[in-house]
C-alpha positions as CSV (number, residue, x, y, z in Angstrom):
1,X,69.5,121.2,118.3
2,X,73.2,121.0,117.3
3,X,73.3,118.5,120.3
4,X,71.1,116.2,118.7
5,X,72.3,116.6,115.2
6,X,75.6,115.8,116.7
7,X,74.3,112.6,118.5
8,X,72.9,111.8,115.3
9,X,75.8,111.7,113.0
10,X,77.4,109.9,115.5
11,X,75.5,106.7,115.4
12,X,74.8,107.1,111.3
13,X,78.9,107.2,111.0
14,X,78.8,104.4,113.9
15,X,76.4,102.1,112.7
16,X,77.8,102.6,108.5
17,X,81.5,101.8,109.6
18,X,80.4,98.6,112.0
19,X,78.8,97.3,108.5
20,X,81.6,98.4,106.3
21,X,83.8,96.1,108.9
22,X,82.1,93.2,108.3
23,X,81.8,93.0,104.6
24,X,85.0,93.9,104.1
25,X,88.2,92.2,103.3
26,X,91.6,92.5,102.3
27,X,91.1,93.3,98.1
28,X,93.8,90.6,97.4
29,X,91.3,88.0,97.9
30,X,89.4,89.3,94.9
31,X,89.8,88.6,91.1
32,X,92.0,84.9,92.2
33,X,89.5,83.4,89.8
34,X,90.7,84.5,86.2
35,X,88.9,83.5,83.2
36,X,90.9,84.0,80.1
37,X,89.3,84.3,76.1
38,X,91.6,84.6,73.4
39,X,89.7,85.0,70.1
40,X,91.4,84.3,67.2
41,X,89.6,85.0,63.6
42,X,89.9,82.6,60.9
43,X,88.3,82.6,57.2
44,X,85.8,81.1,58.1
45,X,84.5,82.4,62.0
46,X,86.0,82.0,65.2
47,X,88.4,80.3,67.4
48,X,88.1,80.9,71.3
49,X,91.0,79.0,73.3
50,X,89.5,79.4,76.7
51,X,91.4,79.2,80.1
52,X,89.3,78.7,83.2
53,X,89.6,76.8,86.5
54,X,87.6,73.6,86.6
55,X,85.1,74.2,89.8
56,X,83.7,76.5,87.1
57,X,82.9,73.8,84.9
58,X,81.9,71.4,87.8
59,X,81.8,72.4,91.0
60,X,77.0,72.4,90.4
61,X,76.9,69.5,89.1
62,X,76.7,67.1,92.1
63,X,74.3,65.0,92.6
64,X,71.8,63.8,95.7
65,X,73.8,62.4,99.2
66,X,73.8,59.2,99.2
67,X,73.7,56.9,103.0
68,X,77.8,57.3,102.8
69,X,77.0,60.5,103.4
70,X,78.7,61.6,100.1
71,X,76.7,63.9,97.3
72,X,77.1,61.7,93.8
73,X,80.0,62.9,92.3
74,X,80.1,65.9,89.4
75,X,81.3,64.5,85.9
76,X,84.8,63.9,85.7
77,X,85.6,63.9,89.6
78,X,85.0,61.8,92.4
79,X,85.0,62.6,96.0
80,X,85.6,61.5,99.4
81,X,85.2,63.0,103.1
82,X,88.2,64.2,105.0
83,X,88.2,65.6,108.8
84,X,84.1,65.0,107.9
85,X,84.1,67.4,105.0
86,X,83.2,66.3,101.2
87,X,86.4,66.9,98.8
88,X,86.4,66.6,95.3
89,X,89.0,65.2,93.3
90,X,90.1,65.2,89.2
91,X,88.7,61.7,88.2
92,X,92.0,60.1,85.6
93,X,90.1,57.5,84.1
94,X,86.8,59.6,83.1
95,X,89.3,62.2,81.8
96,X,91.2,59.8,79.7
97,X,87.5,58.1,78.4
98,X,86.5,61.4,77.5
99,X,89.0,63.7,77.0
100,X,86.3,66.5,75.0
101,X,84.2,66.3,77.4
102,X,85.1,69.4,79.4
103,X,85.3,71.0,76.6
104,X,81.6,70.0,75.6
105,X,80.4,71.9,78.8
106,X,82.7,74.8,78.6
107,X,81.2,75.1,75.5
108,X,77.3,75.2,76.6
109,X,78.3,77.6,79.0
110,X,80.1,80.0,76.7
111,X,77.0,81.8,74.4
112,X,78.7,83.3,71.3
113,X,75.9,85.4,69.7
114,X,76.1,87.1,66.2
115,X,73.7,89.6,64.7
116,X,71.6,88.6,68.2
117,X,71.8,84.5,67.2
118,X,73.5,82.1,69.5
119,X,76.7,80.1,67.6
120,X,76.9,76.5,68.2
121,X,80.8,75.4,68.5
122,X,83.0,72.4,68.2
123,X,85.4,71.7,70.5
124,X,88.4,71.2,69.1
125,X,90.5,70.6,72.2
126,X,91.0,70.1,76.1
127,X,94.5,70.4,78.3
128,X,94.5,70.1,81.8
129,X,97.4,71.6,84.6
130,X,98.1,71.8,87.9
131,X,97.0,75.6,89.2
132,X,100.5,77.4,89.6
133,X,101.9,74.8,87.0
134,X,100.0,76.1,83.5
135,X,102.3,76.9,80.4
136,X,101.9,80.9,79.9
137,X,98.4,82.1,78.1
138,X,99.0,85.7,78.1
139,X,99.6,85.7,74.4
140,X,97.6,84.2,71.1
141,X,100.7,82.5,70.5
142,X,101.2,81.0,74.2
143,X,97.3,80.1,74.4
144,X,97.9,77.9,70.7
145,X,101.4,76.2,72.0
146,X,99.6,75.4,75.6
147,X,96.6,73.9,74.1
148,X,98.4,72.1,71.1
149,X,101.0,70.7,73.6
150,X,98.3,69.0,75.7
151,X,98.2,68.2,79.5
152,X,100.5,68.6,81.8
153,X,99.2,67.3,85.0
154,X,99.4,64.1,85.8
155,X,97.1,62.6,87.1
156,X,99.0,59.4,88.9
157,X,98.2,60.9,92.5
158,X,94.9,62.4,93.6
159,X,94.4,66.3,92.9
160,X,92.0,68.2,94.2
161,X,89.5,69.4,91.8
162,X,90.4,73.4,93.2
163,X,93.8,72.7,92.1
164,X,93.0,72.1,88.4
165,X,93.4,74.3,85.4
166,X,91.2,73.8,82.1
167,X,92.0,74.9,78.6
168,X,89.9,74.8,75.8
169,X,89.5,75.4,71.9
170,X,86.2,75.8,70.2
171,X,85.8,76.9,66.6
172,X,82.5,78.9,65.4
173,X,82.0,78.0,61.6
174,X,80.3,80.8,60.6
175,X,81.1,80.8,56.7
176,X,82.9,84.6,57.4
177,X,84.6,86.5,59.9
178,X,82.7,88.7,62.0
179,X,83.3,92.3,62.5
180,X,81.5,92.3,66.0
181,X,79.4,90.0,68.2
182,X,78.4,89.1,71.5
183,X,80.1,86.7,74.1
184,X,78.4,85.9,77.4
185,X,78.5,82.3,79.7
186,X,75.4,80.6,81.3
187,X,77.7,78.6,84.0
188,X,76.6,79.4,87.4
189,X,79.0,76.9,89.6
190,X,77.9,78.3,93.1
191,X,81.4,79.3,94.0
192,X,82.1,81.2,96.8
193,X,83.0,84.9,95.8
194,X,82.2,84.0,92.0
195,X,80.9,87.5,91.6
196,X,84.3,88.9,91.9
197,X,85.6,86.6,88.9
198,X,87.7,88.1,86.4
199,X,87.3,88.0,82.6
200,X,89.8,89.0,79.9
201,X,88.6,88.6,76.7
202,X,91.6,89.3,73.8
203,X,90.4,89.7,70.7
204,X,92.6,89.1,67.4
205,X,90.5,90.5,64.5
206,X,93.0,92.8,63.1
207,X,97.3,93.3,63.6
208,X,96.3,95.2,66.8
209,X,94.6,93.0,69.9
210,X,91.9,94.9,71.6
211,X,91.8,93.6,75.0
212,X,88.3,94.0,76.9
213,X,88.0,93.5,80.9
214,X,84.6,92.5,83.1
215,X,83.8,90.9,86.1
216,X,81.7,88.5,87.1
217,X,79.9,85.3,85.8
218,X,79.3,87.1,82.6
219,X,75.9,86.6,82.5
220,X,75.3,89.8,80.5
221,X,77.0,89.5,77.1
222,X,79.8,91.8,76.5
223,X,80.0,93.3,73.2
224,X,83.4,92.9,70.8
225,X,83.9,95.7,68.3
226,X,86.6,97.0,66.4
227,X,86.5,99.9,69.0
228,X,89.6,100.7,70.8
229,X,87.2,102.7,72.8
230,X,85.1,100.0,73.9
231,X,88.2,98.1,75.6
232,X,90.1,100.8,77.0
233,X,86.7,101.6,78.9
234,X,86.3,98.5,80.6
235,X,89.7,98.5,82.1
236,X,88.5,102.2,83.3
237,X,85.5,101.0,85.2
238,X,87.3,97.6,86.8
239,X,89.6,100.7,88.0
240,X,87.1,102.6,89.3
241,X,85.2,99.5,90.7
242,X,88.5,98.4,92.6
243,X,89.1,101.5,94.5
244,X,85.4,102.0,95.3
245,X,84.7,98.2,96.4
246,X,88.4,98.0,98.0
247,X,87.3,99.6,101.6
248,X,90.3,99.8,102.6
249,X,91.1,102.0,99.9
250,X,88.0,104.4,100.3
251,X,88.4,104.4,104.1
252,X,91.8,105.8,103.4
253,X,90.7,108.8,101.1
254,X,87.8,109.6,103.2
255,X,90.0,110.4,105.7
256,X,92.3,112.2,103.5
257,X,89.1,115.1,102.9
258,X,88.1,114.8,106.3
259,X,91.6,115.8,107.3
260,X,91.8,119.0,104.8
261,X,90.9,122.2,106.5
262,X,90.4,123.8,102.8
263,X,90.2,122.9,99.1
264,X,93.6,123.6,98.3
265,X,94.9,121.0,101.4
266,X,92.6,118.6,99.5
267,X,94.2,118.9,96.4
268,X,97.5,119.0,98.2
269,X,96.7,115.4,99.4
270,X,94.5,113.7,96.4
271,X,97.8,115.0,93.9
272,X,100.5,113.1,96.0
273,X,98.2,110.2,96.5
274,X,97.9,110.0,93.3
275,X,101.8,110.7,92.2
276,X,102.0,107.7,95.1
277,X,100.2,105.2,93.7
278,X,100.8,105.8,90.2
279,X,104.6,105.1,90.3
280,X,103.8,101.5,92.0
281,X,101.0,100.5,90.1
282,X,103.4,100.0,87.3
283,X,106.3,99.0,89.0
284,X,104.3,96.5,90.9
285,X,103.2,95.2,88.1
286,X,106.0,94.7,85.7
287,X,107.2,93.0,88.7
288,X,110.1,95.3,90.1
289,X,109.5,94.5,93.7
290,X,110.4,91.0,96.1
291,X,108.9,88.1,95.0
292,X,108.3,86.3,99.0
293,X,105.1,85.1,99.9
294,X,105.4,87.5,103.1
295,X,105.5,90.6,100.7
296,X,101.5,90.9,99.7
297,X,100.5,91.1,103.4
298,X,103.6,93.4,104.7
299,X,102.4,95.6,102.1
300,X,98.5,94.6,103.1
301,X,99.9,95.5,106.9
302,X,101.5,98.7,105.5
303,X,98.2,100.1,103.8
304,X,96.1,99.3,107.4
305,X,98.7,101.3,109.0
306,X,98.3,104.6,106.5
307,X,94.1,104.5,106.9
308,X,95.2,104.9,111.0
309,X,97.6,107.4,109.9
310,X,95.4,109.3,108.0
311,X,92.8,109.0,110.7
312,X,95.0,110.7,113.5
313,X,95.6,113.6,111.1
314,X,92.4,113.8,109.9
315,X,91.5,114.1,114.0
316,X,94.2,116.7,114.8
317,X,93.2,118.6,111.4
318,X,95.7,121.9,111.7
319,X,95.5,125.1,109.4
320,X,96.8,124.5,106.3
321,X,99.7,126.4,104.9
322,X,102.1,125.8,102.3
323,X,104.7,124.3,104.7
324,X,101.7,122.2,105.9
325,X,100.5,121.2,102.7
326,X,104.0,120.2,101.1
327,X,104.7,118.3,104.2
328,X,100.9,116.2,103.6
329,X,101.9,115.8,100.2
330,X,104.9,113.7,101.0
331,X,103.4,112.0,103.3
332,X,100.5,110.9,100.7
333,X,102.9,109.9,98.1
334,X,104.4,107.7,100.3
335,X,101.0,106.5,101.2
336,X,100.1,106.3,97.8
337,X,103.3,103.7,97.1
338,X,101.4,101.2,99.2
339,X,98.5,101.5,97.8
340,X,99.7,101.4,94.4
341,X,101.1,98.5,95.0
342,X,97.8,96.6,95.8
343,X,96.4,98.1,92.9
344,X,99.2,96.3,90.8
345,X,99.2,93.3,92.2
346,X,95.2,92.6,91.1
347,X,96.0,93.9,87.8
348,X,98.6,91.4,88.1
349,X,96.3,88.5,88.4
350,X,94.7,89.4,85.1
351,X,97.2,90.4,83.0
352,X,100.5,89.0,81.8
353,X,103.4,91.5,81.3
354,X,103.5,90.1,77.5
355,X,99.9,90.3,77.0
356,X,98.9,92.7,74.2
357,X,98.4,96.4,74.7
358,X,99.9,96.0,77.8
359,X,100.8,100.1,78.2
360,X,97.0,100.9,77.0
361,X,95.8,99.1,79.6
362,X,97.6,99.7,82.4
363,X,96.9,103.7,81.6
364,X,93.3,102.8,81.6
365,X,92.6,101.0,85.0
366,X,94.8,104.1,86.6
367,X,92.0,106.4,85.2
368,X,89.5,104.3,86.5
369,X,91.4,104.2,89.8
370,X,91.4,108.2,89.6
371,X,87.8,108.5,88.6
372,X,86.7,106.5,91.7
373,X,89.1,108.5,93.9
374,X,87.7,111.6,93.0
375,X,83.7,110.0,93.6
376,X,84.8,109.3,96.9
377,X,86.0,113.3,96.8
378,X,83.1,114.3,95.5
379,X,80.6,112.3,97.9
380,X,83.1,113.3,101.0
381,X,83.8,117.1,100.6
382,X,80.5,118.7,100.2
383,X,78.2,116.1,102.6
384,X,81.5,117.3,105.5
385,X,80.5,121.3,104.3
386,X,77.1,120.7,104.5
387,X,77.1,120.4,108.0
388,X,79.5,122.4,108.7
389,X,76.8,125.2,107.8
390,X,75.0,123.9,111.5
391,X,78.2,125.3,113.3
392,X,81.7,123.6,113.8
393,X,80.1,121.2,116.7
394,X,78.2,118.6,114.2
395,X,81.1,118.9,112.2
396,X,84.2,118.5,114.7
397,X,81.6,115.3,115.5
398,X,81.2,113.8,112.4
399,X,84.5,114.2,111.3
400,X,86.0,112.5,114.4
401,X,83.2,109.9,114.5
402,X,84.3,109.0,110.8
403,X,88.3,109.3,112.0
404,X,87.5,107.1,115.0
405,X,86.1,104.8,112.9
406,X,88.2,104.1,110.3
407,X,91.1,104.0,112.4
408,X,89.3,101.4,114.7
409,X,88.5,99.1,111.5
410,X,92.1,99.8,110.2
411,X,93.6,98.5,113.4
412,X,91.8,95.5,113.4
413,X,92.8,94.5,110.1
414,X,96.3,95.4,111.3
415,X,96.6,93.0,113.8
416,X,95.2,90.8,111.0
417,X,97.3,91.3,108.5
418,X,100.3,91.7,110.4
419,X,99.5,88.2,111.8
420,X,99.4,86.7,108.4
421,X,102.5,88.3,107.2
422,X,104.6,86.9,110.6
423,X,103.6,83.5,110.0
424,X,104.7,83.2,106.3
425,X,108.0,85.3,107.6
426,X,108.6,82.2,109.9
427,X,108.2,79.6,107.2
């Protein structure tokens, strides 16, 4: 019986970690695509100045292939093939014809609701930049000079429609300021990975910005109160969503509890991970480490390398002790320093060191990143006691089945990782 229980586990751990390989991916490919809301409050309604790529505003709007073999072009591009694939690039003189009229569809895609009633805007408006060439827009302040100054990208050369920044202003007349409403967006460009967009929406009502946090297309409104509450807890769920969709992450806790022969080894561990990662989730973030391109994989390399290491330990699991357990524990912080540092460097890509509340937030998307730890704890510990009850052979099994695993998924993204980061080195 133990046998086939054994056997069992084994290709249920087998079969889960040979899916978890293929969907995953390093987490610095997610949250590149940052959608930013200020919303400023005026006498009279609302102001949103609005910063979004423009494949958002574009990127479904082409039309049928013609016999060039070329879809009709979206509004404000035109397009071409290169190496036999269709590009798409910022058209100059529909832009200069019409300079609102980006602004007129970032506008029918962006649903202000009051009191359950959609808000018509006006678009007030546009400024276009090259991506990794925008004027800052962390601030209310930044977002007004960037949008009053105007363009910056010139348009003299072709630019690729990926490699173009929109801003926007709309104003809501709605004869008085709102205390709350709704703000939602009915774009769907087809994007690849447009699920893992990331939203900030700052909202000015009062002398203290409440910042709120979601993902996605935003096709379920989020609502704006007055509550403090209400945005510190979605920074505490994109934590928790981060740790819990980054595999690498929860590959790397699991066999944390794998590895602890008893609860107080377990706490042992989860403690210095967590000491770990929250001293470089801020530091990360405020930006006290190298700037180099090469750095976000060596550090991408460097947190493949701890899930193996926590694999072979979790494999040779010895008795726990408290010379045992403070050795673990600075081994997980350390651990936990490279982890932390992914964590900031997402964070990273939505907020702005200037950007208000910037302490408050912070705080909150390390809770979330603690509450999805301890999920992962809480899934982990009692399912590897469970069968332990059937005698220590199902559960030597399934722990080393999980160890073997994850350590064989780790390695591969090792040699990925480790690939990319030697080929930036040698630029």
């Amino acid at each position: 019986m133990s046998k086939l229980i054994s056997r069992a586990l084994l290709v249920f751990v087998t079969t889960c970690l040979i899916v978890f390989a293929v969907a995953s991916h390093a987490h610095f490919l997610l949250n590149l695509n940052v959608r930013v809301f200020h919303v400023e409050h005026t006498s009279d309604g609302l102001r949103i100045h609005l910063r979004l790529p423009m494949p958002y505003l574009v990127a479904d709007k082409t039309g049928a292939i013609g016999t060039d073999g070329l879809p009709s072009a979206a509004p404000f591009t035109t397009n071409a093939l290169e190496d036999g694939n269709v590009v798409h690039f910022a058209d100059p003189a529909q832009l200069d014809a019409d300079p609102l009229g980006l602004g007129r569809i970032a506008e029918a895609g962006t649903i202000v609701e009051v009191q359950g009633q959609r808000v018509a805007g006006n678009v007030e408006s546009v400024a276009i930049h090259r991506v990794g060439e925008e004027p800052g827009f962390a601030t209310l302040n930044e977002a007004q000079k960037a949008v009053f100054e105007g363009s910056t990208l010139s348009l003299d050369l072709p630019v690729y429609v990926g490699d173009v920044i929109v801003d926007v202003t709309v104003r809501y007349d709605l004869k008085t300021t709102p205390s709350t409403y709704a703000l939602s967006n009915a774009l769907n460009p087809g994007l690849p990975d447009q699920e893992m967009t990331a939203n900030l929406i700052l909202d000015y009502g009062s002398s203290d910005p409440l910042v709120f946090r979601t993902r996605g297309l935003m096709e379920d409104p989020v609502e704006i109160s007055r509550s403090s509450f209400a945005g510190i807890v979605t920074f505490i769920w994109e934590g928790v969503r981060h740790i819990l969709e980054g595999i690498d992450h929860v590959l790397f806790v699991v066999c944390l509890v794998i590895g602890a022969p008893e609860l107080r080894a377990l706490l042992w561990r989860v403690t210095g991970f967590t000491v770990g990662h929250s001293v470089t989730l801020s530091l990360g973030f405020f930006g006290y480490v190298p700037s180099g391109a090469w750095f976000v994989p060596l550090v991408e390399t460097g947190i493949a390398l701890s899930i193996i290491y926590a694999a072979v330990l979790a494999i040779k699991r010895e008795d726990s002790g408290p010379n045992a357990n403070r050795k673990v524990f600075v081994v997980t912080v350390l651990m936990g320093l490279l982890h932390g540092l992914g964590f900031s460097f997402v964070l990273h890509e939505i907020l702005q060191v200037t950007s208000p509340n910037i302490w408050q937030s912070l705080l909150a998307f390390n809770i979330g990143v603690e509450v999805g730890q301890v999920a992962i704890v809480l899934v982990t510990w009692p399912l590897l006691n469970s069968i332990s009850k059937f005698g220590p052979t199902p559960e030597f099994t399934l722990r080393v089945s999980i160890a073997i695993g994850c350590g064989a998924v780790a390695s591969w993204w090792t040699f990925e990782r480790g690939k990319n980061f030697l080929d930036l080195l040698s630029i």
